[in-house]
N, C-alpha and C positions, 0 to 999 in steps of 0.2 A: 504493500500500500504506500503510496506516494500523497503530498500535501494538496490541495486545492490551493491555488491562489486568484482572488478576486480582485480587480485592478481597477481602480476608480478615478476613471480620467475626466468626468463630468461633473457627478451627479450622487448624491447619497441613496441610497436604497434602489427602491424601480422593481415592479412587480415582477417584470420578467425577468431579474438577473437574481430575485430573491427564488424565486420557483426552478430555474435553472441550479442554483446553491442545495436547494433542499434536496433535488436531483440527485446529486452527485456527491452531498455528503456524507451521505453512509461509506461507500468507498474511498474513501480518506484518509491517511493517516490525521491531519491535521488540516482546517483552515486558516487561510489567513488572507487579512485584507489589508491591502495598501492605496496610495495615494500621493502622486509627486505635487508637489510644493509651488503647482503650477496657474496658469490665470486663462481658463478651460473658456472656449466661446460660448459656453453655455451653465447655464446653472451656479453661476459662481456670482454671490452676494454679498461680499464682502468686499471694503474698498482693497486696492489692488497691494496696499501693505500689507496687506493681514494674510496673504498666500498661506504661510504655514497655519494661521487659524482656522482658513480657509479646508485646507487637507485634512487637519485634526478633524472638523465638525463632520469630514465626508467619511471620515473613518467610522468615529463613534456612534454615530447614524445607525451607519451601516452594521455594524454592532449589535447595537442594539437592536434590529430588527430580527438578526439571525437570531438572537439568543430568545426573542418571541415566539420565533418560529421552530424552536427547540435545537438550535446548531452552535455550537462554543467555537470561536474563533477568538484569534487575535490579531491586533491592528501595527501597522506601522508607516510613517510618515516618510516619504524618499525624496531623491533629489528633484530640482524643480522640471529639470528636461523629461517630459513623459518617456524618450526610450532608454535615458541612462536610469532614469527610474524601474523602468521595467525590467531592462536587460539585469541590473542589481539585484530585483527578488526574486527574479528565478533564478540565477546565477546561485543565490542564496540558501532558496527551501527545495528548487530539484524537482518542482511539482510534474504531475501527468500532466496537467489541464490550467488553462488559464482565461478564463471567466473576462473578458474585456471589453468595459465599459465603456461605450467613445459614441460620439457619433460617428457616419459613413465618412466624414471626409475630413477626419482626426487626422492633421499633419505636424511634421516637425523639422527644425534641422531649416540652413539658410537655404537646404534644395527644397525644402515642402515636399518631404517624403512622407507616404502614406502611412500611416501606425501600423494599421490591420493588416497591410499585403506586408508592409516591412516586420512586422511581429512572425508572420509568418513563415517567412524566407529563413527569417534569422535561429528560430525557435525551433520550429517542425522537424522530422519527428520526433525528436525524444521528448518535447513539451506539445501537447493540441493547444491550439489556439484557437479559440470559440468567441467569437465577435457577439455581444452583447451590445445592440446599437440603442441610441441615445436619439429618439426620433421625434427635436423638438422640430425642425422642418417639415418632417411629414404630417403631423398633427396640426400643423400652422395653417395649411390646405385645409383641413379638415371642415366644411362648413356645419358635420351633425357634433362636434367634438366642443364645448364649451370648456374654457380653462378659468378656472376661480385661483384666484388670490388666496387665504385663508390666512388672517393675522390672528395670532392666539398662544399662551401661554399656560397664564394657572386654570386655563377653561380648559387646556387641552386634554384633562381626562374625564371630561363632560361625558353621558352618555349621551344625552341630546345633540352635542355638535356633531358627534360620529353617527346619528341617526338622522341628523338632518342633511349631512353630507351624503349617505348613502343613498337616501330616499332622493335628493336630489339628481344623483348620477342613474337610478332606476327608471327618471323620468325621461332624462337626456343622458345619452355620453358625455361622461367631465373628466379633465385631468385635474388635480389640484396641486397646487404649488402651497405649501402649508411654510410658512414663517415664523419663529419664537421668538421675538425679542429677549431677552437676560432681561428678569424683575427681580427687584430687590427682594431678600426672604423666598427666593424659590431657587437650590440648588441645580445648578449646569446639570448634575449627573440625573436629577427628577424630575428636570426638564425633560432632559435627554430622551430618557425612558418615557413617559407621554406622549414625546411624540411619534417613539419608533411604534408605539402601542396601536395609536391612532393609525398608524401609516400600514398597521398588519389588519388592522379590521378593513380597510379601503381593499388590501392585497387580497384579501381573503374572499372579497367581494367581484373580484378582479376590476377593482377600478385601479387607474393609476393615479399614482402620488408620488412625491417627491418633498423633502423638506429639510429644513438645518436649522440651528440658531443664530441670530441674527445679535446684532449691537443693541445695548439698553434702550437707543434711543426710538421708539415705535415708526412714529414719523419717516423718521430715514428708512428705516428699514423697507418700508411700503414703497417710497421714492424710488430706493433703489430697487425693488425686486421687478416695480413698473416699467422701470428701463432696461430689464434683459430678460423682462419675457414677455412673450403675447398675453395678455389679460383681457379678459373678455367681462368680468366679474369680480368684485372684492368682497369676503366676506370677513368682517370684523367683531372677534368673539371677544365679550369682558366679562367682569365680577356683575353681580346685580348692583345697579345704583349706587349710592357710596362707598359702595366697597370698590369700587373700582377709579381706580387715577385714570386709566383709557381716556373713560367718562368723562372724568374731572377735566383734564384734559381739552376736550372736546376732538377727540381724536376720530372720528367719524365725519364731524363735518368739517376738519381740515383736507382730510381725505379728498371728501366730496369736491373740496374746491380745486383741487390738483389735475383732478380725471372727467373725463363726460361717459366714465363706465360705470354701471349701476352700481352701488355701495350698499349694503347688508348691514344688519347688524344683530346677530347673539350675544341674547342676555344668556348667560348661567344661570339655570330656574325656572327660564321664561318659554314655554314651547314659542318655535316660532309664528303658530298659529294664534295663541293669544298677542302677541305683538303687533301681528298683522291686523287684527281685529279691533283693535284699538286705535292702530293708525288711520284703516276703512272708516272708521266714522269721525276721522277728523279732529278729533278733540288732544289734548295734548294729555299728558300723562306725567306723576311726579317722578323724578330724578331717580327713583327706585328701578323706572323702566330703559332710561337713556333714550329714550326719541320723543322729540314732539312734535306740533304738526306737520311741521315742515317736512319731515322728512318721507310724506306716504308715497311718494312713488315708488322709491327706494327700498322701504322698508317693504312695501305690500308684492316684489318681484321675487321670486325663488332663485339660489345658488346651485 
């Protein structure tokens, strides 16, 4: 038995590279997943400093989903070039199989050489090389395929948002791009876990998902996820009422005024049909709910 290795040149998780994982890790000696230190055309939310926080967040993601889905691996961070990165961990663990997560036209090198054909030349056979594509392009087409935003934190072990996001993807095809800003009093590692959780109910459902944590500050985080993906939808999940700074904040109608794409809002506690129902008849609602009148077109449109 030889190691798996899962290579993370995009993106954290991904339905099909977790289901491929689950695949092939009983044959195993070992998993492990890495990720070079790189600034990927896709999926990467983080300003272009933070590459290594960047990798770390793809890692432990990733992590965390496997160990949902019942697989122990371990993670490690590599150089920022995706093929000295790669060529390093197999060089390394020796694997049969290598799990690589790119999109089709993942290049490198001052020649823009292809990863996948070049992984393959270099690798084959004593390592398989198994292209795990990263298909924001092809879903960008997609005019039945909706992609929500999802910003959320200490909601994200809600059962409602994971019930309102499934029922929403049952009604239409969604991709979701799910966001965690860092909140004060909630640790990175229970963060972490939350969201790998959330991201295994989506999986399980087969819808796709995708997600990382993001910088303390919410605001940015929205800004920037806006600018490296197609959004078609924002869903923004908070505490109820004052328990929530979101709220306090006014972080839904900053939103609103950023984007002319519909903006959402989950309460925690609040189904979203009581919210909508409230909003339908116009009248406003105290601070306990976080929307008032203003906001019923918004508020009364499903994610």
């Amino acid at each position: 038995m030889k190691p798996l290795l899962i290579f993370l040149n995009e993106v954290a998780g991904g339905r099909k590279l977790i289901a491929a994982a689950k695949e092939r890790a009983p044959e195993a000696s070992y998993v492990v997943v890495v990720a070079p230190q790189n600034q990927p055309v896709a999926g990467q939310l983080f300003d272009r400093g933070e590459a290594r926080e960047a990798a770390r967040s793809r890692v432990e993601i990733t992590l965390s989903v496997l160990e949902e889905v019942g697989i122990e691996a371990i993670g490690e961070i590599m150089d920022p070039d995706p093929d000295l990165a790669l060529g390093d961990a197999i060089r390394s663990h020796r694997p049969s199989e290598v799990l690589l997560s790119c999109l089709y036209d993942s290049r490198f090198g001052l020649t823009r050489k292809d990863l996948v054909e070049w992984a393959g030349h270099e690798f084959e056979p004593e390592t398989t090389v198994t292209h795990i594509p990263v298909r924001i392009e092809d879903d960008s087409i997609r005019l039945d395929l909706t992609h929500t935003l999802v910003v959320a934190n200490q909601t994200l072990a809600d059962p409602e948002l994971a019930k309102r996001l499934i029922e929403s993807a049952r009604e239409r095809p969604h991709r979701y791009t799910i966001v965690a800003p860092e909140t004060e009093g909630v640790p990175v590692a229970e963060m972490t876990c939350n969201l790998a959780r959330l991201m295994t109910l989506l999986y399980e459902k087969d819808i796709d998902a995708t997600g990382q944590p993001m910088s303390p500050d919410p605001f940015s985080s929205v800004e920037n996820a806006i600018a490296h993906y197609r959004v078609d939808d924002i869903l923004i999940s908070t505490l109820p009422g004052e328990e929530s700074r979101w709220l306090a904040e006014d972080l839904v109608g900053k939103v609103r005024e950023i984007t002319d794409k519909p903006v959402a809002h989950h309460e925690s506690g609040s189904p979203p049909e009581a919210v909508a129902s409230v909003v339908a008849e116009g009248s406003s609602v105290a601070s306990g709910s976080g929307v008032d009148s203003g906001d019923s077109t918004a508020e009364a449109s499903e994610v």
